[in-house]
VOTOR-808087 format. One line per field, with one value per residue (C-alpha): x, y, z; residue in three letters. Coordinates in Angstrom, 3 decimals. Example, Ala and Ser with C-alpha at 12.3 -4.5 7.8 and 13.67 -1.06 7.14 Angstrom:
2
xx = c(12.300, 13.670) $
yy = c(-4.500, -1.060) $
zz = c(7.800, 7.140) $
r = c(Ala, Ser) $
END
This chain:
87
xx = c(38.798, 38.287, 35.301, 33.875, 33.498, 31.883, 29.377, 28.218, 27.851, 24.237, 22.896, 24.023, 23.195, 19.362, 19.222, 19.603, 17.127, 14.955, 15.681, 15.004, 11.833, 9.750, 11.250, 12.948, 9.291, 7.144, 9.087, 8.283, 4.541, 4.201, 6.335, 3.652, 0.930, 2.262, 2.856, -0.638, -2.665, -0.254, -1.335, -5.159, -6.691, -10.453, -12.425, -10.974, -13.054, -11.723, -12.560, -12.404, -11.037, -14.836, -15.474, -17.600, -17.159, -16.752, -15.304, -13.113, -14.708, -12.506, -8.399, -6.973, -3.392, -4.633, -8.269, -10.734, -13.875, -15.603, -19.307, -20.882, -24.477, -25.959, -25.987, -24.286, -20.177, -18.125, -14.593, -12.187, -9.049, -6.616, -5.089, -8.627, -8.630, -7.943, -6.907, -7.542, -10.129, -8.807, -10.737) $
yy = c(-16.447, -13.413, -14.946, -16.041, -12.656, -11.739, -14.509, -13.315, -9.718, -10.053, -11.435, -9.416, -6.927, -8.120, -9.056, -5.296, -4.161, -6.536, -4.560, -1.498, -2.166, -4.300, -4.725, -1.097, 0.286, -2.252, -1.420, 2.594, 1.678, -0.433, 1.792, 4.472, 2.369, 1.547, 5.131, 5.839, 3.008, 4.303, 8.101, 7.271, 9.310, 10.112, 12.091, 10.887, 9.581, 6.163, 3.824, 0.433, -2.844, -3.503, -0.341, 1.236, 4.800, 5.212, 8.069, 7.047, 6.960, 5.764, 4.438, 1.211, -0.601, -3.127, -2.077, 1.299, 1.866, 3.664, 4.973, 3.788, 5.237, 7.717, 4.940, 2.251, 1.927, -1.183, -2.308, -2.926, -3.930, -1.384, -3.308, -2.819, 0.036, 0.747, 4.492, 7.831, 10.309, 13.705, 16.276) $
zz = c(-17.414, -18.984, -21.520, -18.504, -17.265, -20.712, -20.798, -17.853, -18.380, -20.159, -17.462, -14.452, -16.663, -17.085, -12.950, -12.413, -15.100, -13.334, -9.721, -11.180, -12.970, -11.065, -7.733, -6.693, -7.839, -5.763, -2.709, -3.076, -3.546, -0.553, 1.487, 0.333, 1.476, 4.521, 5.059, 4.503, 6.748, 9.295, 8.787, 9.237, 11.392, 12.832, 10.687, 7.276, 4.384, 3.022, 0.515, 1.237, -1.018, -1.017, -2.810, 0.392, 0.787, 4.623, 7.192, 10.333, 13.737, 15.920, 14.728, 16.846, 16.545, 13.522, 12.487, 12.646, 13.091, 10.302, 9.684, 6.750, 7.470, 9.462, 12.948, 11.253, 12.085, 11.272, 12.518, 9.628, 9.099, 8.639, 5.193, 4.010, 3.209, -0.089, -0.657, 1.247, -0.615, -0.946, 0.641) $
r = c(Unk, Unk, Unk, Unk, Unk, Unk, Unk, Unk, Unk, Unk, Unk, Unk, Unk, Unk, Unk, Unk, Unk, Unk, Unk, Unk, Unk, Unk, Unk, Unk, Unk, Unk, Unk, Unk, Unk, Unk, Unk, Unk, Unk, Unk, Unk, Unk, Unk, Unk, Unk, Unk, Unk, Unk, Unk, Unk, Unk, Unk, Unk, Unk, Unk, Unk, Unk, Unk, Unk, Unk, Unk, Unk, Unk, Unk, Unk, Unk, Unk, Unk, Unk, Unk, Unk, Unk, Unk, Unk, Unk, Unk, Unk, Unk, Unk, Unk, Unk, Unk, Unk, Unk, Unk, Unk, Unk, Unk, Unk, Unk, Unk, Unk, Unk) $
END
């Protein structure tokens, strides 16, 4: 019973080195992102996956609204955007 127990050891020990650096880390990064789309606000500038430089107009439940050009505004979806830029 007790070799068992032994044999096993190596692996439960490499499922939790697995948890703690891929999975554990992942979850804190998403939980960041999510933190951020949901912190959006009018007025700030935003990068999107596209790799357009645009500034919030207007913020809805799933997308914005953000000005591109002087006149020119787009709706996007929220999980496009790809990071805030710091002011």
């Amino acid at each position: 019973m007790q070799n068992q127990v032994t044999s096993l050891l190596p692996l439960l020990f490499f499922i939790v080195l697995m948890y703690f650096l891929f999975i554990r880390p992942q979850q804190r990064e998403q939980k960041k992102r999510r933190e951020m789309l949901n912190a959006l606000k009018e007025g700030d500038k935003v990068v999107t996956a596209g790799g357009m430089h645009a500034v919030i107009t207007k913020v809805k439940d799933d997308s914005l609204l953000v000005r591109i050009a002087p006149n020119v505004e787009v709706e996007l979806q929220k999980s496009g955007v790809a990071y805030l830029v710091k002011q």
